[in-house]
MARLO-698855 format. One record per residue (C-alpha): residue number from 0; x, y, z. Coordinates in nm, 2 decimals. Layout:
BEGIN
<node NUM, <X, Y, Z>>
...
END
This chain:
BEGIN
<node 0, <3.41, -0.53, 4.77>>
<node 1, <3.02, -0.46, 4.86>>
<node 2, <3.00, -0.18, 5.18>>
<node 3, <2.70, -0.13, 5.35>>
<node 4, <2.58, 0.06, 5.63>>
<node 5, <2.36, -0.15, 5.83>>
<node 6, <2.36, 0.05, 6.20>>
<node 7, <2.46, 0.39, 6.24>>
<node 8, <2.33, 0.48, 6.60>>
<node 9, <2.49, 0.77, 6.80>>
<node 10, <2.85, 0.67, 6.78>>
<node 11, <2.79, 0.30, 6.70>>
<node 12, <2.88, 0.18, 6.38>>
<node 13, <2.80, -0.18, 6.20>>
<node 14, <2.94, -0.23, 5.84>>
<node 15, <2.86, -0.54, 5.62>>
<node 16, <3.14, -0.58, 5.39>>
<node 17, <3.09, -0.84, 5.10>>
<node 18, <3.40, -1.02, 4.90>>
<node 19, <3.26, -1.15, 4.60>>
<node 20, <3.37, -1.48, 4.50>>
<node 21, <3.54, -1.40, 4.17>>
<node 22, <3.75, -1.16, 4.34>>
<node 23, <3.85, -1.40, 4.59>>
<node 24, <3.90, -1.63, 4.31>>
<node 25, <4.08, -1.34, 4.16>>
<node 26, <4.34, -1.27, 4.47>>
<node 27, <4.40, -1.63, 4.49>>
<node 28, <4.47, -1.71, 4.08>>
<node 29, <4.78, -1.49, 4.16>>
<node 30, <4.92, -1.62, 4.49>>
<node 31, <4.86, -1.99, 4.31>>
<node 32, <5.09, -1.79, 4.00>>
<node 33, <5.33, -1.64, 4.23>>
<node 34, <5.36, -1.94, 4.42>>
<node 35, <5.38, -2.14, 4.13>>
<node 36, <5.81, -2.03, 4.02>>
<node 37, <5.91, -2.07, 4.34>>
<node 38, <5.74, -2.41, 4.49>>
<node 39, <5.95, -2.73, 4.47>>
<node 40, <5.78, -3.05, 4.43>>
<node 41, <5.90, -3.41, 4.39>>
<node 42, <5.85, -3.49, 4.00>>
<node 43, <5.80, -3.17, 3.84>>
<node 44, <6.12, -2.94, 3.75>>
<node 45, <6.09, -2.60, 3.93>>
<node 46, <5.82, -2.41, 3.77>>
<node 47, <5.66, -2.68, 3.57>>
<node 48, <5.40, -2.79, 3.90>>
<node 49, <5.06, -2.78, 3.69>>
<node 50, <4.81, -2.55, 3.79>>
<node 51, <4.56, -2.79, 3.92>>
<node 52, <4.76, -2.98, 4.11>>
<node 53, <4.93, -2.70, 4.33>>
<node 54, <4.56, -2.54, 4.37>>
<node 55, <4.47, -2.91, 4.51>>
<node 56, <4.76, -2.90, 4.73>>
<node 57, <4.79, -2.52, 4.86>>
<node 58, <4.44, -2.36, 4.77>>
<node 59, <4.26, -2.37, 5.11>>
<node 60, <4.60, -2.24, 5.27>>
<node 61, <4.64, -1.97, 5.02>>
<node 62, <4.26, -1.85, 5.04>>
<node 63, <4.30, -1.87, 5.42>>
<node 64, <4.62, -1.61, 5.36>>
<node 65, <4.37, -1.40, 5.15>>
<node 66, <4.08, -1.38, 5.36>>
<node 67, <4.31, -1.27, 5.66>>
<node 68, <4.50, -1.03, 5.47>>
<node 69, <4.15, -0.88, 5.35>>
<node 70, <4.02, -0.87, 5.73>>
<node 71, <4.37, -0.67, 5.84>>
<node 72, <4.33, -0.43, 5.52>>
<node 73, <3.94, -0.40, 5.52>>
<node 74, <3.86, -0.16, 5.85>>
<node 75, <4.16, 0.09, 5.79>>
<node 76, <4.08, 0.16, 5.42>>
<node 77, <3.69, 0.12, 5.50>>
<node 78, <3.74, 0.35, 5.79>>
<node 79, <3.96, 0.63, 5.56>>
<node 80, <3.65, 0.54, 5.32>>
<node 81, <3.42, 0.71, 5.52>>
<node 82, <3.66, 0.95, 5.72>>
<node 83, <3.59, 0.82, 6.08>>
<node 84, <3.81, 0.75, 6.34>>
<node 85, <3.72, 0.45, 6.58>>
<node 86, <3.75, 0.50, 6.92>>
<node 87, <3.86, 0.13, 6.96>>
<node 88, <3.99, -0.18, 6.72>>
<node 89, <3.71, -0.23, 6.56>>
<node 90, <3.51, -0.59, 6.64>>
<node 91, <3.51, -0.83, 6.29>>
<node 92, <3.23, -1.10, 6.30>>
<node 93, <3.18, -1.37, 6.06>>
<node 94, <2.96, -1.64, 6.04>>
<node 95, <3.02, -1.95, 6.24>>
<node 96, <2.84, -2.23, 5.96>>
<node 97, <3.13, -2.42, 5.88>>
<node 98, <3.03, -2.56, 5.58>>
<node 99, <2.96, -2.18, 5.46>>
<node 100, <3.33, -2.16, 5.54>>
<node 101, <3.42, -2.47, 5.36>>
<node 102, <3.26, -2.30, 5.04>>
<node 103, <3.43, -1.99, 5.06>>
<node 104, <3.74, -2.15, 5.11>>
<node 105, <3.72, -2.37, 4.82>>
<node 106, <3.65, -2.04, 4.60>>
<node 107, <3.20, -2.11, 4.58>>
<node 108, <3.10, -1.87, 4.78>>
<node 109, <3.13, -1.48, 4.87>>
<node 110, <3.30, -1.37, 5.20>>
<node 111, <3.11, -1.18, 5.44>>
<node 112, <3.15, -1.04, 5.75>>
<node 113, <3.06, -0.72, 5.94>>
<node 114, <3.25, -0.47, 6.10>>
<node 115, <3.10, -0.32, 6.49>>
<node 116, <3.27, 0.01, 6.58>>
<node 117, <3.19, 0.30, 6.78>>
<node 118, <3.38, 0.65, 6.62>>
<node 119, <3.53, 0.91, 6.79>>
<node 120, <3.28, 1.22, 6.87>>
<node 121, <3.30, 1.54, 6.67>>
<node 122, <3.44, 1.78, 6.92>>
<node 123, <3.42, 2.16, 6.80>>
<node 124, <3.67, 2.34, 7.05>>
<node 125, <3.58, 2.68, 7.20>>
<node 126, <3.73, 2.93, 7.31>>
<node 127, <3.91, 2.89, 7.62>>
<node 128, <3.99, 3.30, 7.67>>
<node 129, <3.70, 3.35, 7.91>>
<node 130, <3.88, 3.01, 8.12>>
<node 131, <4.05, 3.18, 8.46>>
<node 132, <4.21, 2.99, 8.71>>
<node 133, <4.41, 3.10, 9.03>>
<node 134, <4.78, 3.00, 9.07>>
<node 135, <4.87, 2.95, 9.44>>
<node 136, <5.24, 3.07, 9.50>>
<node 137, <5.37, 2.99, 9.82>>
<node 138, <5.71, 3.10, 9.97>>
<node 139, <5.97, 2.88, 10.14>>
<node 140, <5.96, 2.92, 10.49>>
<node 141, <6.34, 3.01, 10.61>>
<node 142, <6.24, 2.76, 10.93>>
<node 143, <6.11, 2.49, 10.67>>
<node 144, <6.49, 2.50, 10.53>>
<node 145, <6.64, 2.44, 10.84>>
<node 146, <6.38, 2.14, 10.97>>
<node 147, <6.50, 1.95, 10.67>>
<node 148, <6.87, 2.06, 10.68>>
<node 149, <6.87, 1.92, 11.04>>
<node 150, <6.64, 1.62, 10.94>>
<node 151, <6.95, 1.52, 10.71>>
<node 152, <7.21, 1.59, 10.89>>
<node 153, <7.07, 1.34, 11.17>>
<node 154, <7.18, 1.09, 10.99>>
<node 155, <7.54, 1.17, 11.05>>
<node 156, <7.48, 1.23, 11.44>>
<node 157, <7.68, 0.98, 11.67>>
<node 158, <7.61, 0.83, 11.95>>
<node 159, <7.76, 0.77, 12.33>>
<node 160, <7.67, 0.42, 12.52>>
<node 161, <7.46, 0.57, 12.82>>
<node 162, <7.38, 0.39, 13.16>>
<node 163, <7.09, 0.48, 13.24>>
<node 164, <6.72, 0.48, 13.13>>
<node 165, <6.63, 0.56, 12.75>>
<node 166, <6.45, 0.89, 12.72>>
<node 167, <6.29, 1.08, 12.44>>
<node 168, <6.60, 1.11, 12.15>>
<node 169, <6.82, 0.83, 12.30>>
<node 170, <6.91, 0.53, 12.05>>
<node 171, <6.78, 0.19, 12.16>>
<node 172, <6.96, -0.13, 11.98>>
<node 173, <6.70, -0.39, 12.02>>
<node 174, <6.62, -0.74, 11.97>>
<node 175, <6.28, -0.81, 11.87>>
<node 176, <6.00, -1.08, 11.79>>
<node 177, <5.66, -0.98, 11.72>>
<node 178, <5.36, -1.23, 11.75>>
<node 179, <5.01, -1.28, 11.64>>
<node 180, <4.88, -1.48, 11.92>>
<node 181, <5.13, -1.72, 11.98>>
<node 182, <5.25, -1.72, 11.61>>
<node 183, <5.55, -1.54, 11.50>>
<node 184, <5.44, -1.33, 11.21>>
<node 185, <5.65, -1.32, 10.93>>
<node 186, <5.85, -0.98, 10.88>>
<node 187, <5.83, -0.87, 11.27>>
<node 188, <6.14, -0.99, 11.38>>
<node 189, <6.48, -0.83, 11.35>>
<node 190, <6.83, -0.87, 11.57>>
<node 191, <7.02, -0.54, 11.69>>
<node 192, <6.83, -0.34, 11.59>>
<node 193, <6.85, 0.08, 11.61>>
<node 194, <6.57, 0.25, 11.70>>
<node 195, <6.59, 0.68, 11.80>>
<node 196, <6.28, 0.72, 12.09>>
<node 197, <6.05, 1.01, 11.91>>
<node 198, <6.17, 0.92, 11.58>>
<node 199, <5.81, 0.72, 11.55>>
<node 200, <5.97, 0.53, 11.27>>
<node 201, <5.80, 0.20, 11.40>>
<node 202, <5.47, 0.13, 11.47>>
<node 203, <5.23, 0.36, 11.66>>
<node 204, <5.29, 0.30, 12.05>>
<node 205, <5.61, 0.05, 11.98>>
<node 206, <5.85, 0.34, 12.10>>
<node 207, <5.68, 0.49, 12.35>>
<node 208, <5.69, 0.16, 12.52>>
<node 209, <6.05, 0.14, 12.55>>
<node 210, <6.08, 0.47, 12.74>>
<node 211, <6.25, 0.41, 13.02>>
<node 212, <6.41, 0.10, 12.96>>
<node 213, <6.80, 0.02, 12.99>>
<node 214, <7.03, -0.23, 12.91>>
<node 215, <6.95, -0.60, 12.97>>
<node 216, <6.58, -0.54, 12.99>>
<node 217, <6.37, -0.78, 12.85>>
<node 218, <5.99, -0.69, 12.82>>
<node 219, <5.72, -0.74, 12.66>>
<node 220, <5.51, -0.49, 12.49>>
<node 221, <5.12, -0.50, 12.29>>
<node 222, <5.05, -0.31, 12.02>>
<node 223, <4.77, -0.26, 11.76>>
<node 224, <4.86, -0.23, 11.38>>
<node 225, <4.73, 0.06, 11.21>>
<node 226, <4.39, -0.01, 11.02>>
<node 227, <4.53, 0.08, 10.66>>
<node 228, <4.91, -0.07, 10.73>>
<node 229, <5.05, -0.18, 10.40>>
<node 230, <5.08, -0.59, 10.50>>
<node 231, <4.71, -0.67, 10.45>>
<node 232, <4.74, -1.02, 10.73>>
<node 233, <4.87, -0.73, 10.97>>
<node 234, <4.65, -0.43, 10.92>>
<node 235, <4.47, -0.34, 11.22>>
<node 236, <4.55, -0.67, 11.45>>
<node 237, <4.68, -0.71, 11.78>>
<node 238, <5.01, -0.78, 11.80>>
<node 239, <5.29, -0.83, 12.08>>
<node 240, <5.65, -0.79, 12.07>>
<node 241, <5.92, -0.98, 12.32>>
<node 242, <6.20, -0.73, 12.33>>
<node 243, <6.53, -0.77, 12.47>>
<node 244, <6.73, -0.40, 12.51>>
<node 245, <7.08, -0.42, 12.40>>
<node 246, <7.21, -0.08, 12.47>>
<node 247, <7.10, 0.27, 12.54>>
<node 248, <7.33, 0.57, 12.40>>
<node 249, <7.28, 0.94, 12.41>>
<node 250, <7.31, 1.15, 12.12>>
<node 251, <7.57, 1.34, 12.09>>
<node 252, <7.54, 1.75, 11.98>>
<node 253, <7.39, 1.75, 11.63>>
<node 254, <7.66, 1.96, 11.42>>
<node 255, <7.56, 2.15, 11.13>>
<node 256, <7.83, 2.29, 10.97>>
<node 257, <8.03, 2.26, 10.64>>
<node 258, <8.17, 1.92, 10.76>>
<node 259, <7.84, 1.75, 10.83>>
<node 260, <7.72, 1.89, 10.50>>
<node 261, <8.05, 1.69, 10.32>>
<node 262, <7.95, 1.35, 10.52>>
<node 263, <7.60, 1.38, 10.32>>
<node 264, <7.79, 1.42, 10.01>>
<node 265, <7.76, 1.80, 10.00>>
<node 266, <8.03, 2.03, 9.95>>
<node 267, <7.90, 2.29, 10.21>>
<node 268, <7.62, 2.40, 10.41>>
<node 269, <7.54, 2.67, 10.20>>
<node 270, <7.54, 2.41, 9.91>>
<node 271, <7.29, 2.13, 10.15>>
<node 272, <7.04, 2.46, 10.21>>
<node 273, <7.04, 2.53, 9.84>>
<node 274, <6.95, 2.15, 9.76>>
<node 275, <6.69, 2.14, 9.98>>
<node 276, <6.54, 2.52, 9.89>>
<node 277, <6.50, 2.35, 9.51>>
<node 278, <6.37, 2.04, 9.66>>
<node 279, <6.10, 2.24, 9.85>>
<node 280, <6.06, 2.47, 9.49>>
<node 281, <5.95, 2.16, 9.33>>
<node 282, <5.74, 2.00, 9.56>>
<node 283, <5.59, 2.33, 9.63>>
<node 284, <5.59, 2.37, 9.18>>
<node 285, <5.43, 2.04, 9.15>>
<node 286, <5.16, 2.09, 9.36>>
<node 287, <5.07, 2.48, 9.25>>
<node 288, <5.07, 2.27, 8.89>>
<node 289, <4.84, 2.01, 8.98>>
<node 290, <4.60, 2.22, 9.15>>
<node 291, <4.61, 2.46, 8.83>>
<node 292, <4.54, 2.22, 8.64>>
<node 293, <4.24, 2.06, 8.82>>
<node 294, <4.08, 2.38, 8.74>>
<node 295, <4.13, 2.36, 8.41>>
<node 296, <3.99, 2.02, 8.37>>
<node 297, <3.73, 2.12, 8.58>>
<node 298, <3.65, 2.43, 8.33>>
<node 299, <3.67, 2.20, 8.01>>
<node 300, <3.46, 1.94, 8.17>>
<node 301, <3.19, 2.23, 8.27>>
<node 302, <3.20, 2.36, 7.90>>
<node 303, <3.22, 2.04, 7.72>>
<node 304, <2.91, 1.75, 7.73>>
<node 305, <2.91, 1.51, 7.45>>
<node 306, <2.85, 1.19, 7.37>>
<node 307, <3.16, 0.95, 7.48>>
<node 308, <3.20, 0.56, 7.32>>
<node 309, <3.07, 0.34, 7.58>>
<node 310, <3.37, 0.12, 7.49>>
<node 311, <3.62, 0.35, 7.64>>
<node 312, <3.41, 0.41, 7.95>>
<node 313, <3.45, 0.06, 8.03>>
<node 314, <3.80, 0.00, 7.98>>
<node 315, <3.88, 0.32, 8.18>>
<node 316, <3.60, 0.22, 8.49>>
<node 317, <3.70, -0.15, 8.47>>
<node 318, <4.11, 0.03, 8.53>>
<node 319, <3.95, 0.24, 8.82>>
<node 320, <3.77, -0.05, 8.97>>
<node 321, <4.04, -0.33, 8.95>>
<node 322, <4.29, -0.07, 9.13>>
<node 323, <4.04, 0.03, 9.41>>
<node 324, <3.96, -0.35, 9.47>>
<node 325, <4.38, -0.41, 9.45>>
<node 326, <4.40, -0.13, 9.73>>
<node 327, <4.11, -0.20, 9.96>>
<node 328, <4.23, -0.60, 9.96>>
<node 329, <4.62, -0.55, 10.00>>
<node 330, <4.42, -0.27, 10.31>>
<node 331, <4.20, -0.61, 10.41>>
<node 332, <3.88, -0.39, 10.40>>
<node 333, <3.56, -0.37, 10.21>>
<node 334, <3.34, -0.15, 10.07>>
<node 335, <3.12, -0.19, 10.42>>
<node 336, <3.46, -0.05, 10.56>>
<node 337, <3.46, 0.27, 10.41>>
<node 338, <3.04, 0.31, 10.47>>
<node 339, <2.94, 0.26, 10.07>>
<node 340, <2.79, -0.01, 9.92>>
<node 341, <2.93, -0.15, 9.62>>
<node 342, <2.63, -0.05, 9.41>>
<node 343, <2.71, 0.29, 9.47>>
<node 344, <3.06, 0.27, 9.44>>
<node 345, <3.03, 0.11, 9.10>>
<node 346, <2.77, 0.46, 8.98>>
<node 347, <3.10, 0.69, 9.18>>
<node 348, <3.39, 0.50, 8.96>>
<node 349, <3.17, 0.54, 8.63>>
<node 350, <3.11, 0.89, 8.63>>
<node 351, <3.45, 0.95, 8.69>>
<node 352, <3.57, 0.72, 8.38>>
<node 353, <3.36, 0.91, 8.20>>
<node 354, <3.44, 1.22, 8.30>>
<node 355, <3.87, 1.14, 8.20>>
<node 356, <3.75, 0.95, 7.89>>
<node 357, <3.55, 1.29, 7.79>>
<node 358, <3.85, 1.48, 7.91>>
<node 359, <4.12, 1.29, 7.70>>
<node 360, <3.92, 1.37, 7.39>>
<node 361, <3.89, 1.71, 7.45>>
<node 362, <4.26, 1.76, 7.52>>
<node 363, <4.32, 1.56, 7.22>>
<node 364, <4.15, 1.72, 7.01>>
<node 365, <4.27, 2.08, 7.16>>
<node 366, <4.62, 1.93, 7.10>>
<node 367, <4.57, 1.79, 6.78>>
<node 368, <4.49, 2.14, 6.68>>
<node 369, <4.75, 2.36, 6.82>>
<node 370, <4.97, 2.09, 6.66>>
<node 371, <5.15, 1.95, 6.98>>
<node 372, <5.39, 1.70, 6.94>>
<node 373, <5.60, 1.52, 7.15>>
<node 374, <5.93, 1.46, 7.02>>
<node 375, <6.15, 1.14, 7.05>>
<node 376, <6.39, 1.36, 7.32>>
<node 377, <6.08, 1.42, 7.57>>
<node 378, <5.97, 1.04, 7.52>>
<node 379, <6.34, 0.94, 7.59>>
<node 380, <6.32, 1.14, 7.89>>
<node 381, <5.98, 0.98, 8.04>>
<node 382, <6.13, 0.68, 7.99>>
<node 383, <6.44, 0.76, 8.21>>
<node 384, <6.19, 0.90, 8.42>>
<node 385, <6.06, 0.54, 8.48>>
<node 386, <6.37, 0.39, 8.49>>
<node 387, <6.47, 0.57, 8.80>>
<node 388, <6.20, 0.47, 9.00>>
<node 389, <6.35, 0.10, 9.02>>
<node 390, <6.74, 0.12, 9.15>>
<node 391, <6.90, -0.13, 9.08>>
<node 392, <6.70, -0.29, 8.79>>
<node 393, <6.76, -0.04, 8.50>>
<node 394, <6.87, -0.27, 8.25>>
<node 395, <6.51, -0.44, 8.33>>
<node 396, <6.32, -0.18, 8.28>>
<node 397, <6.50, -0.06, 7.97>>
<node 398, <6.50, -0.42, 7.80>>
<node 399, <6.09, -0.38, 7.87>>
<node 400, <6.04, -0.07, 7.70>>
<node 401, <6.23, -0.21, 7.43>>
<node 402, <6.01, -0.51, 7.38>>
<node 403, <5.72, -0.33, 7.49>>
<node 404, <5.59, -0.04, 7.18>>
<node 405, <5.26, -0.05, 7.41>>
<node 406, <5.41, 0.05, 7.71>>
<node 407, <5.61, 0.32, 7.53>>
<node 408, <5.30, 0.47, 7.37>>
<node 409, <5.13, 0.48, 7.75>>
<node 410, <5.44, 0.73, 7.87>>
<node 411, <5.36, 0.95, 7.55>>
<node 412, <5.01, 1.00, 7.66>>
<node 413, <5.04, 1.18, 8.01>>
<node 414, <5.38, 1.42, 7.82>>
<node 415, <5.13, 1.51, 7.55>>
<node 416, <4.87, 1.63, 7.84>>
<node 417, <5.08, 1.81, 7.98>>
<node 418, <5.23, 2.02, 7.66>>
<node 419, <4.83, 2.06, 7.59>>
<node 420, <4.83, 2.24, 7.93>>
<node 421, <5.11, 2.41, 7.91>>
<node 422, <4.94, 2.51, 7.57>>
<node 423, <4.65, 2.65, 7.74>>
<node 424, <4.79, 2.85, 8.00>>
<node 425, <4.95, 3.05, 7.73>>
<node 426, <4.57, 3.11, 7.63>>
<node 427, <4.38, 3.16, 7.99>>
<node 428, <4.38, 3.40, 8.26>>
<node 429, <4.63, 3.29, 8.54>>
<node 430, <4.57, 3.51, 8.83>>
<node 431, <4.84, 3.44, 9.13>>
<node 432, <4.78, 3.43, 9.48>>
<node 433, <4.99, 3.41, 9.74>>
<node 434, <4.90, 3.15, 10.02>>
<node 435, <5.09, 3.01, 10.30>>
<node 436, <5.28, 2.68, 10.26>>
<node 437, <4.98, 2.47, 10.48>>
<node 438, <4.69, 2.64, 10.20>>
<node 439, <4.94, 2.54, 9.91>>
<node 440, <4.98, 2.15, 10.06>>
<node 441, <4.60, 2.13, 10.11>>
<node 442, <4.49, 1.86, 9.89>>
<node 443, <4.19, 2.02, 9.80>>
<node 444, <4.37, 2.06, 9.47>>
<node 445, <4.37, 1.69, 9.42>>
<node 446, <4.16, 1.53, 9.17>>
<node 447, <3.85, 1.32, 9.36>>
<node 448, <3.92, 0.99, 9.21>>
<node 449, <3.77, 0.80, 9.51>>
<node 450, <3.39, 0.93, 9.72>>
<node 451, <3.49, 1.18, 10.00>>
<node 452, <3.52, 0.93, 10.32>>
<node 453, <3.77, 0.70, 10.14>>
<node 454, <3.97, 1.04, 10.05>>
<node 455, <4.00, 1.12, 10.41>>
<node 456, <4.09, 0.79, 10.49>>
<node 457, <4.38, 0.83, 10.24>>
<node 458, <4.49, 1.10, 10.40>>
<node 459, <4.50, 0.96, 10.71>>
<node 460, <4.69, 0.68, 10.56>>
<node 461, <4.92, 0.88, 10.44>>
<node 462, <5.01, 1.08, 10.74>>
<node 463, <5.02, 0.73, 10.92>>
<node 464, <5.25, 0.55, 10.67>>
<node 465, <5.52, 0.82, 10.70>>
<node 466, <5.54, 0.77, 11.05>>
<node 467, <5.51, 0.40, 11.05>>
<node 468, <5.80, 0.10, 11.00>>
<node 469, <5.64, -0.16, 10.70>>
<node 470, <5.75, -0.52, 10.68>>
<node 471, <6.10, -0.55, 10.60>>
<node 472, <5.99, -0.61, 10.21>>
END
């Protein structure tokens, strides 16, 4: 086998690899042998198939079995050759002349081809002593306990039939159809129905409407979906609703006490407060992490410039891109919509590709050597991690990691991140602050994966989706 370096630019690579004919002649004389004890063929006794005639019968098939097993051997030991490391599966060209192909296959000519790779950077890893960051420690509100203990123990409040008008906290049971126009839309009707006025549970301006209602109304309200609802044909459309009122009922006194506690499935109240304090601990935990850890990345990305294979840019922009277009579509907006032209979102998307493709070859490498490793129990546990997100379909989900090595490999990738953290905070200066819950939840932490207005326009988002009733999905 002839190697030669014909391009070696930056991190691009191009190798032509020749296969002289004799050795190809050479690989194939002994597949032809091999083949030759074991092939049964009318009129010859087992083993006794002449030499000619099986190369006239199998040859092209056997070369073709050579050549391929020489193009799935030839860039790993070519690559260990030369002690690179390429960043992707590197590209294997050969020449499209068919009768060249012809001729190699019938043993009269060499096999070429070349091999286009780009190699992983050299990355020399500093210091990371002089790296400070500033852990925000927040503590839990006594009053932010309670909100959520009475929060759950709504649930288990009853209710008395009540004659009179519905007011703020009063349960409506409703009928309902919802219509674009004079089209019924699909999703925006429902029978009986149980709606708590102030709840805002339903779409912005849907309860306030029934304030004041009672018992064998029927009325019709308008309403206006929110912009960035999550059913795209319903995002930010006029809509009415013909509503017939069923009943009206009161609450009754909201108990909290060991009993309501037990009809949440708690023991005690002292046990529901404890569940929710270590709820709040690790909402609060997660977020002090995350911001901690944008500062970090944010450190290593000031300290470390290099050159990054163009080929894992675009596969990481091309996953930024085709989940920003998925979002703004399901959101029935456009670029226009968030003030940006595309142009310029494409150059925002590509400098933050590059800026996590650098940053997962500089944690690599940090990893690599500090010799982190994640172990077949912490991969086990990601996966039950992912399993829980989908109720009800575990055995799904579990049968796809099983037939799915790729998808297993993508869980170790994020746990190995964040043991390389965990690595580095043992090596940096973590000075803690204390800050009041509302500084901790400020999202300034968050990394900017989108330009600023669209990240606002998240947020909002967010704080309208948690007030708002989605399609019945």
């Amino acid at each position: 086998m002839q190697v030669t370096e014909t391009l070696n630019e930056g991190l691009k690579r191009e190798i032509k690899i020749v296969i002289p004919a004799g050795v190809l002649e050479a690989r194939l004389t002994e597949r032809l042998d091999d083949a030759r004890g074991k092939v049964k063929l009318n009129g010859f006794r087992p083993g006794k198939v002449p030499a000619g005639h099986l190369r006239k019968m199998y040859g092209k098939s056997f070369m073709a079995e050579v050549i391929n097993e020489i193009l799935n051997d030839a860039p790993r030991s070519i690559l260990a050759e030369r002690g690179e490391r390429s960043a992707t599966q590197p590209k294997i060209e050969m020449g499209e002349d068919e009768k060249e192909a012809e001729k190699v296959l019938d043993g009269k000519a060499d096999f070429v081809f070349t091999l286009n790779y780009e190699v992983l950077p050299e990355i020399e890893i500093k210091d990371v002593s002089s790296i400070e960051v500033t852990r925000e420690v927040a503590d839990i509100p006594e009053e932010e306990i309670d909100k959520q203990v009475e929060h759950i123990l709504s649930s288990t409040r009853t209710y008395a039939e009540k004659k009179g008008k519905a007011e703020d906290g009063d349960r409506v049971t409703i009928d309902y159809l919802g219509k674009l126009g004079d089209e019924p839309f699909e999703g925006g009707a429902d029978n009986d129905a149980q709606l708590v006025l102030g709840s805002k549970m339903f779409i912005p301006g849907f309860e306030e409407q029934l304030a004041g209602t009672k018992a064998g109304d029927e009325i019709r309200i308008k309403v206006t979906f929110p912009a960035q609802y999550g059913a795209a044909h319903l995002a930010g459309k006029e809509a009415t609703f013909d509503i017939k009122v069923k009943e009206v009922a009161r609450p009754d006194a909201l108990r909290i006490d060991d009993e309501a506690a037990k009809k949440v499935g708690l023991e005690s109240l002292v046990r529901l407060r404890d569940v929710v304090r270590e709820q709040i601990e690790s909402r609060y935990g997660s977020v002090t992490r995350q911001k901690v850890k944008r500062q970090i990345l944010d450190a290593l990305d000031r300290d470390y410039r290099f050159e990054i294979p163009k080929q894992l840019a675009e596969v990481e922009f091309n996953n930024i891109w085709n989940q920003i277009n998925a979002e703004l579509q399901q959101a029935g907006r456009t670029f226009e919509d968030e003030d940006m032209t595309e142009e310029d979102a494409r150059e925002e998307y590509r400098r933050l590709a590059e800026r996590r493709v650098r940053l997962g070859l500089v944690l690599s490498e940090i990893g690599e050597k500090a010799g982190v490793t994640v172990s077949d129990e912490e991969l086990q546990r990601a996966i039950y991690a992912q399993v829980r997100q989908y109720p009800g379909k575990e055995k799904e989900i579990f049968e796809f990691f099983r037939r799915t090595p790729d998808a297993v490999a993508n869980l170790r990738a994020p746990v190995f991140e964040e043991k390389v953290i965990d690595h580095l905070l043992e090596k940096i200066k973590v000075n803690d602050k204390k800050v009041t819950p509302e500084e901790l939840m400020a999202e300034d932490g968050e990394e900017v994966t989108v330009p600023k207005k669209r990240v606002e326009k998240r947020k909002e988002a967010k704080i309208e989706s948690s007030r708002t009733k989605t399609d019945r999905d």
